[in-house]
C-alpha positions as a printed Julia matrix, in Angstrom:
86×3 Matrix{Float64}:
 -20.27   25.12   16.69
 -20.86   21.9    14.39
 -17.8    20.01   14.62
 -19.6    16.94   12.32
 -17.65   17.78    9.39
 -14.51   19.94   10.73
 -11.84   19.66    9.22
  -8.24   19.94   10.5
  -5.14   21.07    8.55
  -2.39   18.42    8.97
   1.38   18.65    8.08
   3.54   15.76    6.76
   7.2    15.5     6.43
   7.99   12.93    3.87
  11.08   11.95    2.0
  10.32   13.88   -1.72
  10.79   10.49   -3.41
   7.81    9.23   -1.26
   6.0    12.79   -1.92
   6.71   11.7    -5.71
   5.21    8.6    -5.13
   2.12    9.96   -3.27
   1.75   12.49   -6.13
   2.01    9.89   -8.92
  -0.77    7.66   -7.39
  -2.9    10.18   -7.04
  -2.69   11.57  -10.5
  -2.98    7.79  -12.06
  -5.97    6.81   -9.92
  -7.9    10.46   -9.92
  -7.81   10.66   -5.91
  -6.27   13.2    -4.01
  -3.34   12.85   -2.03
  -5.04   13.2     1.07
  -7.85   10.48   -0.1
  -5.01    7.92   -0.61
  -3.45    8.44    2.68
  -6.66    8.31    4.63
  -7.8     5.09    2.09
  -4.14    3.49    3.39
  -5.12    4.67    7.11
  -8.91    3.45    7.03
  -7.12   -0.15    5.24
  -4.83   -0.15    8.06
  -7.2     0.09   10.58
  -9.23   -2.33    9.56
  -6.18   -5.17    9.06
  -4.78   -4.06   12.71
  -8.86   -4.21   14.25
  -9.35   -7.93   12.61
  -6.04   -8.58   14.01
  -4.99   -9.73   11.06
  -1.45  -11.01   11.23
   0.7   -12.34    8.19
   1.34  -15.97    7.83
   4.41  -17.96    7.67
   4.53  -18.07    3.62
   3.7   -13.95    3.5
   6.61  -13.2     5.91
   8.74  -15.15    3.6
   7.57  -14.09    0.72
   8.3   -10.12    1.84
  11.55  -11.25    3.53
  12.43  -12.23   -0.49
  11.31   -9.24   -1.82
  13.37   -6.5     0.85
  16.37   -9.29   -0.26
  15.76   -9.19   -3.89
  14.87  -12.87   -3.62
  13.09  -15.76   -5.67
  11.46  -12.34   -8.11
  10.74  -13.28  -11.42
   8.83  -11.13  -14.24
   4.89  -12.18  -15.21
   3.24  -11.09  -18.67
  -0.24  -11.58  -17.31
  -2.2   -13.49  -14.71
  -1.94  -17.0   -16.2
   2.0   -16.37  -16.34
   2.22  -15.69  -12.79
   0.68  -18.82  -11.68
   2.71  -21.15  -14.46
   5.92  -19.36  -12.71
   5.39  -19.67   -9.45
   3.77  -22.69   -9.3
   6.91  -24.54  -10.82
């Protein structure tokens, strides 16, 4: 039996506002569902193999966001960086 390119059948519970999600994204960016979730695995992977670990100013930066902190709007690029460089 070649087992180089089996296949197995997987089954997710999800919340059906994060199956909404999942199902938005991948009719925006052309990808399947499953091709985002193993993109966000294979991303994963890499972040936890490097060891990557957030800094200081990224833990506070997501500790504002889950707290609805310190968020402003941005038109574009340049009006990001005039904002939050004040």
């Amino acid at each position: 039996m070649n087992t180089k390119n089996a296949t197995t059948l997987v089954s997710l519970k999800m919340s059906k506002e994060f199956h909404k999600r999942l199902k938005t994204a991948a009719a925006l960016t052309g990808f399947s569902m499953t091709d985002i979730i193993l993109l966000a695995l294979d991303a994963w992977h890499e972040c936890f193999e490097s060891k990557h670990l957030p800094n200081k100013s990224t833990l506070k930066s997501l500790k504002n966001i889950e707290e609805g902190k310190n968020i402003f709007e941005a038109l574009s690029v340049e009006d990001l960086f005039k904002k939050a460089l004040r």
